[in-house]
C-alpha positions in Angstrom: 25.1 -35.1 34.9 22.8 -32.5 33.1 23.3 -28.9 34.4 20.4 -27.1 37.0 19.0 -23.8 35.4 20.6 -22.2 38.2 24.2 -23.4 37.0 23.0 -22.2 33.3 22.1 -18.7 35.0 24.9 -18.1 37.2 27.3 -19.0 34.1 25.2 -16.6 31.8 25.7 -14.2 34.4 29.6 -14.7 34.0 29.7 -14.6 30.6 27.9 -11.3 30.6 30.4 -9.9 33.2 33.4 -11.2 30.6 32.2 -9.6 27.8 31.8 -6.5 29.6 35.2 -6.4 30.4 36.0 -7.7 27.3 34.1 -4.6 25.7 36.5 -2.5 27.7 39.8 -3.8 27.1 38.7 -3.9 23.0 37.7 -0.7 23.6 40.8 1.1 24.9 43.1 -1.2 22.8 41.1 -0.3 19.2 41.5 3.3 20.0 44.9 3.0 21.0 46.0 0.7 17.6 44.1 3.3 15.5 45.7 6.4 17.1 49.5 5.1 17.6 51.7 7.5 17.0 53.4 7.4 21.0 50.1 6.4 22.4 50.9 2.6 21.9 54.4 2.6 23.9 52.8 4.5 26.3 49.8 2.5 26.9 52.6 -1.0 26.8 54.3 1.1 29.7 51.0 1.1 31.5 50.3 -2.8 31.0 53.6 -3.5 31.8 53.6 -1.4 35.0 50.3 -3.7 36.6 51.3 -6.9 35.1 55.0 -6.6 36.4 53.1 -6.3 39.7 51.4 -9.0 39.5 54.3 -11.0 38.2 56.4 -10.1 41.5 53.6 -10.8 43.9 54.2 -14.8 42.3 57.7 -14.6 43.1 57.0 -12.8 46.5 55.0 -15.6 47.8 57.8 -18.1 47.2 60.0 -15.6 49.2 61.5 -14.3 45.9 62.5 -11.2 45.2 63.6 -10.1 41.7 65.0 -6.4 41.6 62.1 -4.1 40.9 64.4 -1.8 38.0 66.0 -4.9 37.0 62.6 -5.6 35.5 61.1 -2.4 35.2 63.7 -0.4 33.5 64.8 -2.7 30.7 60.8 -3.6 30.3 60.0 0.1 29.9 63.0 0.5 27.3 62.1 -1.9 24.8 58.9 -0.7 23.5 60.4 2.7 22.5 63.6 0.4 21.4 60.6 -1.2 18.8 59.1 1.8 18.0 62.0 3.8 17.2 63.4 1.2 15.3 66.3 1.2 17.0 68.9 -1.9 16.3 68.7 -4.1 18.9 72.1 -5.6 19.5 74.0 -2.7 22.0 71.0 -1.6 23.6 70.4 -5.2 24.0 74.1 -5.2 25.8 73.6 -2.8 27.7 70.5 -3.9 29.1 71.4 -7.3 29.8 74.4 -5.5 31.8 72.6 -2.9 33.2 70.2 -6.8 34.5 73.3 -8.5 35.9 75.2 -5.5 37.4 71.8 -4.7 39.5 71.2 -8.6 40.3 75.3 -9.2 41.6 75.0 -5.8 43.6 72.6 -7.8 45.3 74.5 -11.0 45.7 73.5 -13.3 47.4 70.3 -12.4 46.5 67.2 -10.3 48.4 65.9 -10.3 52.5 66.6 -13.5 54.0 67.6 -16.5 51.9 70.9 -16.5 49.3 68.6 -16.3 45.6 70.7 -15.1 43.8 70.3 -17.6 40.6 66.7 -17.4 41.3 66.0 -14.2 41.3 68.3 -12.8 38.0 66.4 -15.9 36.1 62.8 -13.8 37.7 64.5 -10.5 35.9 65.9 -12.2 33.0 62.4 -14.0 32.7 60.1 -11.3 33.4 61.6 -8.9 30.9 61.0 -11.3 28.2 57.5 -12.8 29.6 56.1 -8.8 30.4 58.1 -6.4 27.5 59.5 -8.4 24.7 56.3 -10.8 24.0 53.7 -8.1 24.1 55.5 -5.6 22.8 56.1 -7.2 19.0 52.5 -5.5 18.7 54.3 -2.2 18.1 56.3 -4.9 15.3 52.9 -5.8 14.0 51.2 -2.0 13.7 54.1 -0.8 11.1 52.4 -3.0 8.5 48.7 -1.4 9.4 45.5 -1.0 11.6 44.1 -3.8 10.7 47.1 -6.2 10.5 47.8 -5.6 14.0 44.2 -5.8 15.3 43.8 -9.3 13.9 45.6 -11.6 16.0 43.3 -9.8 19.0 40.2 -10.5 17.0 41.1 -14.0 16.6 42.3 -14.6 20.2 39.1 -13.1 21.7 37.0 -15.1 19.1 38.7 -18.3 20.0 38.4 -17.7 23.7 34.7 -16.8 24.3 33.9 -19.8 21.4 36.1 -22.0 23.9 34.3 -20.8 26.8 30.7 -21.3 25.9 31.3 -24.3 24.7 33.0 -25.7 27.2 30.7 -24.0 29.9 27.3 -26.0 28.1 28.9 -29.1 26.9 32.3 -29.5 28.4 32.6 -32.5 30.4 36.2 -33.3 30.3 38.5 -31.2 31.2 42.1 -30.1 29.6 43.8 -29.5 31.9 42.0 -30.0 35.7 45.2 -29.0 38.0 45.9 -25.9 36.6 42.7 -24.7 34.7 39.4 -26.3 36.3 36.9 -24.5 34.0 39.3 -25.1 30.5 37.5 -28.3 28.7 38.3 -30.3 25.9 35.5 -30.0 24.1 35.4 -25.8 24.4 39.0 -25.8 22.7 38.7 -28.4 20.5 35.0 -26.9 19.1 36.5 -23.5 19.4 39.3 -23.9 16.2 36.4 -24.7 13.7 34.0 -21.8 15.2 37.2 -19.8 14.7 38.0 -20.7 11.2 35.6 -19.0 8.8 36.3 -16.0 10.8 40.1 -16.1 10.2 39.2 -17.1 6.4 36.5 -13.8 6.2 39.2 -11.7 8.2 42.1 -12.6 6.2 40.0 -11.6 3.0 39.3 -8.5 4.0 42.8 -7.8 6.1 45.7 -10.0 4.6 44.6 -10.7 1.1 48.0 -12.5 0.4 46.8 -15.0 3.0 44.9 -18.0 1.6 43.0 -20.8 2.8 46.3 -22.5 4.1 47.7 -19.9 6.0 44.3 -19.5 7.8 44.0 -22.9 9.1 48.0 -22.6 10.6 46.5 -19.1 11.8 43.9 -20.4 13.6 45.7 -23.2 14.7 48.5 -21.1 16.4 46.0 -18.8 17.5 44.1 -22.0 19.2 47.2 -23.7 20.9 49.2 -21.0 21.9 46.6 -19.0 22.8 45.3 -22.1 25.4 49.2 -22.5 26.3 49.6 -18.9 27.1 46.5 -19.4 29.6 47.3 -22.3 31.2 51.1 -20.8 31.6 50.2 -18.4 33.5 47.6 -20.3 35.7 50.2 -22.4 35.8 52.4 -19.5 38.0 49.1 -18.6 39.9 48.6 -22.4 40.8 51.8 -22.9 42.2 51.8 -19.7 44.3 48.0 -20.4 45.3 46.0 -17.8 43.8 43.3 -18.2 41.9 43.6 -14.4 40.5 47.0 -12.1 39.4 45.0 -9.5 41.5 41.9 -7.3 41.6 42.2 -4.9 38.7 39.2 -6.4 37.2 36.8 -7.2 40.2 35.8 -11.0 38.9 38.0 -12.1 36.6 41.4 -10.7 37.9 44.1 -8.8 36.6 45.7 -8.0 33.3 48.1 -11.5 33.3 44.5 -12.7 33.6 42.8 -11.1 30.6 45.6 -10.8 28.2 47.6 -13.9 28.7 47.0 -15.6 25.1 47.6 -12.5 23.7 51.3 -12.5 25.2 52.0 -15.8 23.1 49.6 -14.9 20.1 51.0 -11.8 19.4 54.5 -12.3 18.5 53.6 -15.9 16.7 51.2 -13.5 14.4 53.9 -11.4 13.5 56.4 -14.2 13.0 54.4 -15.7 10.6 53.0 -12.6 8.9 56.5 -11.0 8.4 57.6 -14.8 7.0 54.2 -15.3 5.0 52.6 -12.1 4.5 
């Protein structure tokens, strides 16, 4: 069935609204790459504050309770752990104790029902899912500006090439139950709209990258980047919410906005630091 112009103008009105949004978050997250120094820990503490939020209020609606500094404290640690370069292994430890020691005080778990398993895997979980992931992009700026600005290029290219696509011509779609508006067509079309741009990028960024290492770029870019978003819808599905929150009236919260970027980030770095 071909689309009204009313369906073509509401959707050009929500593409409009994304890239404004968009513009923002490049914004703030340019300015903070190119200033670093302890600007970039401290604006990971921020993210992680909001999306550790929004990660609770999942588990809170299946009457789950992880232990708010058995996430918080450990997830606020690590970034300054990367940034200081500081070996990993016994503040790892320590960490990991400081985790169980808060989640068996608790035993047999928060409010009403014994969760005790449950909720440590939520602290365990959300300190990898919320600090560890996103925070490699501290990793990722030691080697340069423009190093660690490229897997965020390539994500947000890949997404709003997957988008308009799949908002004109999609017709079947990825996957329905967890991500309605995700077609096959917009993420299949999106890796060669991608490509030349990793290829031009990587000539002007990583110039020991050649032609191979930009096709397995933008292919990890592509799939893990439409993984990381249908992960977390996955969480907002099974809860019932459509949104993380409201931090961004329309189009939700930062889980929302920077999920491929949670997967995309550290699979950049892995492969940079083993190809580049």
């Amino acid at each position: 069935m071909l689309k009204t112009g009313s369906v073509y103008l509401v959707q050009f009105k929500d593409i409009l609204k994304r890239i404004k949004t968009g513009f923002f978050l490049v914004t703030i997250v340019v300015i903070t790459l190119w200033i670093d120094h302890i600007l970039l820990p401290l604006v990971l503490l921020f993210f992680i504050t909001f999306a550790t939020n929004e990660y609770f209020r999942f588990w809170h609606r299946k009457d789950v309770f992880p232990h708010t500094l058995a996430v918080l404290f450990p997830g606020y640690t690590i970034p300054f752990l990367f940034y200081f370069d500081i070996p990993l292994l016994l503040p790892g430890f320590i960490l990991f104790f400081f985790i169980a020691l808060l989640s068996v005080m608790r035993f047999p778990g928060s409010r009403r029902n014994p969760n005790f398993l449950t909720e440590i895997s939520a602290n365990f979980f959300g300190v990898f899912y919320i600090s560890i992931l996103p925070s490699t992009i501290i990793l990722l700026r030691k080697y340069g500006f423009c190093i660690s600005l490229l897997p965020l290029v390539l994500t947000w290219i890949y997404d709003t090439f997957a988008y308009i696509v799949g908002s004109i011509w999609g017709r079947h779609r990825l996957a329905e139950k967890l991500s309605p508006k995700k077609s096959i067509e917009g993420t299949f079309v999106a890796f060669f709209l991608t490509f030349p741009f990793t290829v031009w990028l990587n000539s002007l960024w990583v110039k020991s990258f050649g032609l191979i290492d930009a096709v397995w770029i933008t292919l990890g870019i592509g799939i893990l980047g439409t993984v990381g978003d249908l992960f977390e819808s996955g969480m907002k599905r099974e809860v019932g919410l459509k949104d993380a929150s409201n931090v961004f009236p329309g189009h939700g919260g930062f889980l929302d906005r920077l999920d491929s970027l949670i997967f995309n980030i550290p699979f950049f770095y892995l492969y940079f630091i083993t190809r580049g």
